[in-house]
C-alpha positions in Angstrom: 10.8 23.3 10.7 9.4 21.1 13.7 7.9 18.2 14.2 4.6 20.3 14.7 4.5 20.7 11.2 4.4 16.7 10.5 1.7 15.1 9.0 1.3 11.6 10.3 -0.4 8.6 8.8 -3.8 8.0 9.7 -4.3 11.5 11.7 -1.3 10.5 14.3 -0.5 13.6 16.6 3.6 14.7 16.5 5.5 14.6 19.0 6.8 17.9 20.8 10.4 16.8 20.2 11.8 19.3 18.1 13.9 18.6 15.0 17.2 19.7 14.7 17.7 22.1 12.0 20.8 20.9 9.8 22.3 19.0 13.3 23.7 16.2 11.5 25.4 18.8 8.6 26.6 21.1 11.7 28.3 18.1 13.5 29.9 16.8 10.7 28.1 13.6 11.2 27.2 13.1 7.4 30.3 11.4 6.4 30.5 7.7 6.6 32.9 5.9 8.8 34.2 2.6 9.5 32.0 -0.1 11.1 34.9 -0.8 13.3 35.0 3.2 14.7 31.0 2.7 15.1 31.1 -0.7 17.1 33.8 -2.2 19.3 34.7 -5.4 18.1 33.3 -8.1 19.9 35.4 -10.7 21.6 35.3 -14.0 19.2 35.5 -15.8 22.8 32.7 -14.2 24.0 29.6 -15.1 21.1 28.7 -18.7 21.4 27.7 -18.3 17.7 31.6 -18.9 16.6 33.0 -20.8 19.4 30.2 -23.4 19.4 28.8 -26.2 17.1 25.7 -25.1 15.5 23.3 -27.8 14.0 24.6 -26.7 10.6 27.8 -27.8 10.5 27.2 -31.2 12.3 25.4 -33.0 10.0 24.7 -33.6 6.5 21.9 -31.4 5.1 19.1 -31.9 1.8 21.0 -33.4 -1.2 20.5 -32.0 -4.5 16.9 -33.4 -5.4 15.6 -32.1 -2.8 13.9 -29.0 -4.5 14.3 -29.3 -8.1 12.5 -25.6 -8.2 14.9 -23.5 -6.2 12.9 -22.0 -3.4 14.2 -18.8 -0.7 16.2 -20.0 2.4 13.3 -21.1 5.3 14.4 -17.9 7.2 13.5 -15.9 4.1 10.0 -17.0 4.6 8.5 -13.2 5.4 10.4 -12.0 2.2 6.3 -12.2 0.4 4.0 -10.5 -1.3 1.1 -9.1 0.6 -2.6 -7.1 -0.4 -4.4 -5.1 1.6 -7.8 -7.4 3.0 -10.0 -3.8 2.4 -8.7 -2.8 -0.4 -11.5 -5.1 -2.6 -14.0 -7.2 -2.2 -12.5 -10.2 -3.5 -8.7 -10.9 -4.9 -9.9 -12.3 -8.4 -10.3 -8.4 -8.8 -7.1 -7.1 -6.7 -3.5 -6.2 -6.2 -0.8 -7.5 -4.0 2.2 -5.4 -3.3 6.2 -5.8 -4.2 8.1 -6.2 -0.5 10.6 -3.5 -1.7 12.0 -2.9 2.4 13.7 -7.0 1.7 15.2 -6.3 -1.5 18.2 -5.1 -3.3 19.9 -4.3 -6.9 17.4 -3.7 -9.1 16.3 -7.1 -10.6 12.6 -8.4 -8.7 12.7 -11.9 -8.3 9.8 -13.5 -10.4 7.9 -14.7 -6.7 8.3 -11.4 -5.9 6.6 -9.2 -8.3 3.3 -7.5 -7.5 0.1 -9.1 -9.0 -3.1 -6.9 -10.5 -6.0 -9.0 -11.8 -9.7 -8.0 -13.1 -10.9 -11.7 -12.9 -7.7 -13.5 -12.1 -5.1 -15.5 -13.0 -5.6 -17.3 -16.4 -4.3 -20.3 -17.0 -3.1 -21.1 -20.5 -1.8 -24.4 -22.4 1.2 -23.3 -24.4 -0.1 -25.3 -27.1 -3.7 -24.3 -27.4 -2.4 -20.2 -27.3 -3.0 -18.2 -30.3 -1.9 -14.8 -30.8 -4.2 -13.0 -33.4 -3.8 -9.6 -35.8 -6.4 -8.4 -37.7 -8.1 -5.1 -38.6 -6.1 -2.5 -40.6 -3.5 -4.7 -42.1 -2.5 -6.8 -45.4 -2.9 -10.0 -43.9 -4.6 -11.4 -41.0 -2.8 -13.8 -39.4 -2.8 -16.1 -36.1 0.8 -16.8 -34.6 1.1 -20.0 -32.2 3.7 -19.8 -29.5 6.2 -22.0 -31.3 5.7 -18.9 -34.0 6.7 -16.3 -32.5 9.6 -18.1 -30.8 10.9 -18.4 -34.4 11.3 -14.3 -34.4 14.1 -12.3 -33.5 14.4 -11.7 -29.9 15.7 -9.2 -27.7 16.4 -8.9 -24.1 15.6 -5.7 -22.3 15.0 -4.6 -18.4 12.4 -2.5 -17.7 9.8 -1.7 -14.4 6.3 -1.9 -14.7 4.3 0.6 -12.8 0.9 0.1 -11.9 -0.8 4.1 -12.4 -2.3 4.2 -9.5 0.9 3.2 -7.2 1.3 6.0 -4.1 -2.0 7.0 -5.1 -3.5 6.6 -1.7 -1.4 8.9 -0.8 -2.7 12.0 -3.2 -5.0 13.1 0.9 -2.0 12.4 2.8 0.2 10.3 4.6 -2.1 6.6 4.4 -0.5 3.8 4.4 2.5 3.0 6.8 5.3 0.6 4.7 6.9 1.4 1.6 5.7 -2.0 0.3 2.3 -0.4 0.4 2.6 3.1 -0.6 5.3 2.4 -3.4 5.3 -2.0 -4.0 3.2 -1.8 -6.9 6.5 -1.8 -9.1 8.7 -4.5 -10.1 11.9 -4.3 -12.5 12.7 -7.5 -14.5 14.7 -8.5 -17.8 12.2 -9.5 -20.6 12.5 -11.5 -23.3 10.2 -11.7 -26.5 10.1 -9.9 -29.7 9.5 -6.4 -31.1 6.0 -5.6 -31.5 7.2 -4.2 -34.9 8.4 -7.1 -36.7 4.8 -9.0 -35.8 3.0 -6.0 -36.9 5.3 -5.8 -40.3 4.8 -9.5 -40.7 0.7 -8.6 -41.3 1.5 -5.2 -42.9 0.1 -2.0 -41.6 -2.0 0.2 -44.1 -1.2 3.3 -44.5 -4.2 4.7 -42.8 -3.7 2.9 -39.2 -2.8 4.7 -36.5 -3.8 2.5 -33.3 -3.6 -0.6 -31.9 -6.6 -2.4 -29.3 -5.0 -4.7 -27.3 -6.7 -7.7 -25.5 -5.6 -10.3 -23.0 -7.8 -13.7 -22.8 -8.4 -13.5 -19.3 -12.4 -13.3 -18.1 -12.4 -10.1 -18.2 -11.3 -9.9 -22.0 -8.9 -6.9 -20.5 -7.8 -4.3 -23.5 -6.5 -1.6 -23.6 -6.1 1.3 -26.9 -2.0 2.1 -28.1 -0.9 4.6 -30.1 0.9 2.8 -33.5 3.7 5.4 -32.5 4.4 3.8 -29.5 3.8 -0.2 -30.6 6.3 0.6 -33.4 9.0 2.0 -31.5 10.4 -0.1 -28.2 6.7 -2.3 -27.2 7.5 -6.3 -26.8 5.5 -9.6 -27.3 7.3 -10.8 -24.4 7.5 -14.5 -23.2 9.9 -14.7 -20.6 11.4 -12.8 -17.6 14.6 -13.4 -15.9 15.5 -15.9 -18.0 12.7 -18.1 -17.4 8.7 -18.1 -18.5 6.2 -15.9 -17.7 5.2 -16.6 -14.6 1.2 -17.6 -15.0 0.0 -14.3 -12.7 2.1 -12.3 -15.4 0.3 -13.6 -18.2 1.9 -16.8 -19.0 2.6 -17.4 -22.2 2.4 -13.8 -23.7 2.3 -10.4 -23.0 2.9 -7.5 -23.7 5.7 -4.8 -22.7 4.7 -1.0 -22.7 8.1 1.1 -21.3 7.9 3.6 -19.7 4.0 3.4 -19.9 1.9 2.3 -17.2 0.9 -0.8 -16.4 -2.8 -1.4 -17.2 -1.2 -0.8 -20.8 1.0 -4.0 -20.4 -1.6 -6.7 -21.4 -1.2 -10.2 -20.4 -2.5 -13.5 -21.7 -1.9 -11.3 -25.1 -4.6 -13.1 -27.4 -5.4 -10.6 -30.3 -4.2 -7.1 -31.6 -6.4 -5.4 -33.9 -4.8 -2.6 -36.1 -7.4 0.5 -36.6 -7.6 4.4 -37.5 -8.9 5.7 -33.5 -8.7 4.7 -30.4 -11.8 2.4 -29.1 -12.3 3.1 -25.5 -13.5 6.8 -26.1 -15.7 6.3 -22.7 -12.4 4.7 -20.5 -10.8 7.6 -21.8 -12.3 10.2 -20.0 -11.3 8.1 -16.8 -8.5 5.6 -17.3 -6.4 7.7 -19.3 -7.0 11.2 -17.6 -6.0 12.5 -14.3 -9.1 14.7 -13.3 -7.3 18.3 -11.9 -9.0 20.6 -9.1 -10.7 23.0 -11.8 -12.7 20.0 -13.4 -10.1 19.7 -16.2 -8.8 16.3 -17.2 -5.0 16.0 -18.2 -5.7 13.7 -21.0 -3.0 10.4 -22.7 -1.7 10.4 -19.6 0.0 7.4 -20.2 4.1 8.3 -19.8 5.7 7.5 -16.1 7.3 10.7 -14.8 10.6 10.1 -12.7 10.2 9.0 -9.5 12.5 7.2 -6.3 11.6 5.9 -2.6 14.1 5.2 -0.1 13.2 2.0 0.6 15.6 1.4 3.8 15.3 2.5 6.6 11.6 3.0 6.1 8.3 1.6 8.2 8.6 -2.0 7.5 12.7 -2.0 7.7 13.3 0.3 11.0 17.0 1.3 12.4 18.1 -1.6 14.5 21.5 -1.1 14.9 21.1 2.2 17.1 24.0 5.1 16.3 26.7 4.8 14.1 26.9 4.3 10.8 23.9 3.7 8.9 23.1 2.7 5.0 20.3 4.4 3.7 19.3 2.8 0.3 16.2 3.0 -2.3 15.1 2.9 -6.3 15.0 5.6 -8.5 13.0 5.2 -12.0 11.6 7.4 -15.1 9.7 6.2 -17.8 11.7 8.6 -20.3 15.1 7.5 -19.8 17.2 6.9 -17.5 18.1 8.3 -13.7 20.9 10.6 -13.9 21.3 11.2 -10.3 19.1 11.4 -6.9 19.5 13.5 -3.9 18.4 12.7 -0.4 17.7 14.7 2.7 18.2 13.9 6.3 16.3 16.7 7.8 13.1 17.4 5.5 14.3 19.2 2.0 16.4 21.5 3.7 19.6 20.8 3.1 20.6 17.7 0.1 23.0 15.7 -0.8 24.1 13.6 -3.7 23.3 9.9 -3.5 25.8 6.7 -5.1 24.1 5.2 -7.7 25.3 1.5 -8.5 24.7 -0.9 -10.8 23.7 -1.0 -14.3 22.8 2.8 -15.6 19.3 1.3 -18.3 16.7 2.9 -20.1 13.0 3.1 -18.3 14.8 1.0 -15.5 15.3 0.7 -11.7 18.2 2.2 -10.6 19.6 1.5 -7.2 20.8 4.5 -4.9 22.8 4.3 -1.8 23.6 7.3 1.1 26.0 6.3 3.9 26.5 8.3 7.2 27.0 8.5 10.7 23.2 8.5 12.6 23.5 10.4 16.3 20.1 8.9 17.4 18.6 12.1 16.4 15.0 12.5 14.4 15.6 12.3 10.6 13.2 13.2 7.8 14.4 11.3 5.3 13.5 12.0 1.5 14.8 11.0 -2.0 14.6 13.4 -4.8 15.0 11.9 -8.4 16.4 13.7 -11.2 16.1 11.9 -14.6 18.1 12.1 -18.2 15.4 14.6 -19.4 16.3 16.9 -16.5 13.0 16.4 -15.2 13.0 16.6 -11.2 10.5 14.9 -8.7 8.3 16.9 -7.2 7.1 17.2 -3.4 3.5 16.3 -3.0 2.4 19.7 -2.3 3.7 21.3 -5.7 1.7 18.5 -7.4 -1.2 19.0 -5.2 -0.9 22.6 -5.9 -1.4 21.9 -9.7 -3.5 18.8 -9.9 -5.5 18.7 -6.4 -6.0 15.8 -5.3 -9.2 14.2 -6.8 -7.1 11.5 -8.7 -5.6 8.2 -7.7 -3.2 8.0 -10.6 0.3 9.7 -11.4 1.5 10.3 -7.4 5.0 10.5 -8.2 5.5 12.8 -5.2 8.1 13.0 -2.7 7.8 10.5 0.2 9.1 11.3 4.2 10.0 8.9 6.2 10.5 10.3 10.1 13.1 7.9 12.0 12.4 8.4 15.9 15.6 8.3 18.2 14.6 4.5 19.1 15.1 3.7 15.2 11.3 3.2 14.7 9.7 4.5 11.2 6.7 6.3 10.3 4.7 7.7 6.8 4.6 11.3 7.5 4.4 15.0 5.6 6.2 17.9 5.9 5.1 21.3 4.8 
C-alpha cells in the first residue's frame, strides 16, 4: 500500500511519498519509552518559566464568590461546541458537535455535550411540567416533577448517539476533525427512574405492545418504542452528572434509550401513550430504515453497533511534539454491551496491535483506549478497530459499503484513517 491509494477529504490529491510498509514494526519502534530517552532534559536555569516570577504567583487572585457556577479555566476557552454554518438553514433545526480532540476519560462534561433540536431549546418551569400516560393502561395518570422524584432511582452511564453521526462520511472522506465526523456523541451518568415502575404504576393491559413518546418542544417530537425495550433498561431521567438536565437536554425530563439511538431519547418528556402498533408507519419507511443499494430497506434499525475513533492525534489535535514518544488515545462504544478490547493500526490495517483500555469497563458505555509508542517522523495511517462483548467487530467502510451502498446517512460505524504527515499535521483520509 501507498499513499497513491489514499482518499483525501474533499477530493485532496496524495502525496508521492511512499508509506512504509510495517517500518515502525521492522524497527522496533512500537514499544513505548521514557520521556526522558525521547527529550533531553532541559536545563531548569535555562526556561524563564521556573526561574522567574509569573503574574500568578505574585498576587492574590478571584476569591471564592467570584463564580458561584464553576466555569473552564480562561485558557480553556476553545474547549466548545461547534455546528457546521451549511449544514441547515437555521440552528432552531440543527446540531452542534461534541469537541472529542480536548477531552478525556469517558465522562462529557454537561457544557460539552452535542445539541440536536427540531425547533429548539424548550424552556420548562419545573413546576408547571407534567408527565402524562394514557392509552392502553389501567389508569391514566399525570405525574408532576416532585412525583416522580418520589420513585426509586437509579444511576447509570450511558452515550447517546445521534444515527446519523459519521454519516457524511457514507461517499468518502468529508469532513476534516473528529469533532465533526464522530462529535455527535456524548457519555454521561443519568439519574431518573425506570421507565417500568411508571408504566406499572398505570398498569399495562395485556394487549399493549408499544409505547409513542412525545417531548413538549414546538415541534411536539415523538418517537414509537417497542414495550420490550421501555420495560427492560429505558429511564425517565432528570439529571446528569449529578446535576439537572441541562435545558438543551430536555430540562426537566427525558428520556434514556441504551444502546438505541438518539432521536429515540425524547426530551422535554411530556406524555407516553401505551398502544398495540407502532404509530409512525410513514417515518418508518425512513427514520427507522437504512435504504441498501438494491432498493431494500434494513428495517428497526434502531440498535448502535460497536464502534471507536482515535480521537488524538487526529485533524483538530495534530503531533506537536515531533519524534519520540507519542500517546495515541480514543473511545470505543457498543450499544449491546460492553467493549471487550480495540486494536489499532499505525500503517493502514496491515499489521494490529492491542490497545490499553482504562477506566471503568460499563454497559452501552464509552470506554477509553490508549496506544503508546515511539513515532520516527514517518507517515502513519492510524485506525482503531473495536471489538465488543458480543464478539461483534467494526467494520471498514468499504465492507459496509459493499453491503449497504451508500445511499443512507445513518448507521456509519465504519472504520476511520487518520494520515499523520512527517511535520505532525492530520488529515480525513481512505485507504483501499
Amino acid at each position: 500500500m501507498d499513499l497513491e491509494n489514499i482518499k483525501y477529504f474533499k477530493g485532496k490529491k496524495p502525496t508521492r511519498r511512499k508509506f512504509l510498509r510495517g517500518a515502525l514494526l521492522a524497527g522496533g519502534s512500537v514499544a513505548a519509552s521514557s520521556v526522558a530517552a525521547t527529550h533531553a532534559l532541559a536545563s531548569s536555569g535555562a526556561d524563564p518559566a521556573i526561574v522567574d516570577k509569573q503574574p500568578w504567583d505574585t498576587r492574590f487572585g478571584a476569591g471564592v464568590d467570584a463564580a458561584p457556577y464553576g466555569l473552564p479555566s480562561p485558557y480553556e476557552v476553545a474547549v466548545q461546541r461547534r455546528n457546521v454554518p451549511w449544514l441547515t438553514a437555521d440552528t432552531v433545526s440543527s446540531i452542534n458537535f461534541t469537541p472529542l480532540h480536548q477531552l478525556d476519560g469517558i465522562i462529557t462534561p454537561n457544557g460539552l455535550c452535542f445539541e440536536r433540536h427540531h425547533s429548539g431549546v424548550a424552556e420548562i418551569d419545573p413546576a408547571k411540567y407534567r408527565l402524562m400516560i394514557n392509552g392502553l393502561v389501567e389508569r391514566e395518570l399525570v405525574f408532576t416533577l416532585e412525583d416522580l422524584m418520589r420513585f426509586p432511582r437509579e444511576n447509570h452511564v450511558y452515550f447517546l448517539e445521534c444515527v446519523a453521526n459519521s454519516g457524511m462520511e457514507w461517499n468518502g472522506a468529508q469532513m476534516n476533525g473528529v469533532q465533526f465526523t464522530h462529535g455527535m456523541i456524548h457519555n454521561v451518568m443519568y439519574t431518573g427512574v425506570p421507565l417500568r415502575l411508571i408504566l406499572e404504576e398505570a398498569g399495562i393491559k395485556t394487549n399493549a405492545s408499544w409505547l409513542l413518546v412525545e417531548g413538549a418542544d414546538a415541534a411536539g417530537m415523538t418517537r414509537s418504542l417497542p414495550m420490550e425495550k421501555a420495560l427492560d433498561d429505558c429511564l425517565v431521567a432528570f439529571k446528569m452528572n449529578g446535576e439537572a438536565l441541562r435545558a438543551e437536554q430536555g430540562y426537566p425530563v427525558r428520556l434514556v434509550v441504551p444502546g438505541w439511538e438518539g432521536n429515540m431519547w425524547i426530551k422535554w418528556l411530556r406524555r407516553i401513550e401505551v398502544g398495540d402498533r407502532p404509530w409512525h408507519h410513514r417515518e418508518e419507511t425512513s427514520r427507522y430504515t437504512d435504504l441498501m443499494a438494491d432498493g431494500r430497506a434494513r428495517r428497526f434499525t434502531w440498535e448502535l453497533d460497536a464502534k471507536s475513533v482515535i480521537t488524538n492525534p487526529s485533524p483538530q489535535a495534530p503531533l506537536t511534539h515531533g519524534r519520540g514518544q507519542t500517546v495515541l488515545n480514543g473511545v470505543a462504544w457498543s450499544g449491546r454491551g460492553t467493549i471487550a478490547r480495540v486494536d489499532v493500526s499505525l500503517d493502514g490495517g496491515i499489521n494490529w496491535h492491542t490497545a490499553r483500555l482504562s477506566g471503568p469497563s460499563l454497559d452501552k458505555s464509552m470506554h477509553r483506549f490508549y496506544f503508546e509508542f515511539d513515532w520516527d517522523g514517518s507517515d502513519l495511517l492510524l485506525q482503531s478497530r473495536a471489538i465488543d462483548s458480543t464478539g461483534y467487530v467494526q467494520p471498514t467502510k468499504d465492507a459496509l459499503r459493499a453491503i449497504r451502498g451508500k445511499n443512507s446517512v445513518y448507521h456509519n460505524n465504519g472504520i476511520q484513517t487518520w494520515l499523520v504527515n512527517p511535520d505532525g499535521g492530520v488529515e480525513n483520509v481512505e485507504v483501499s
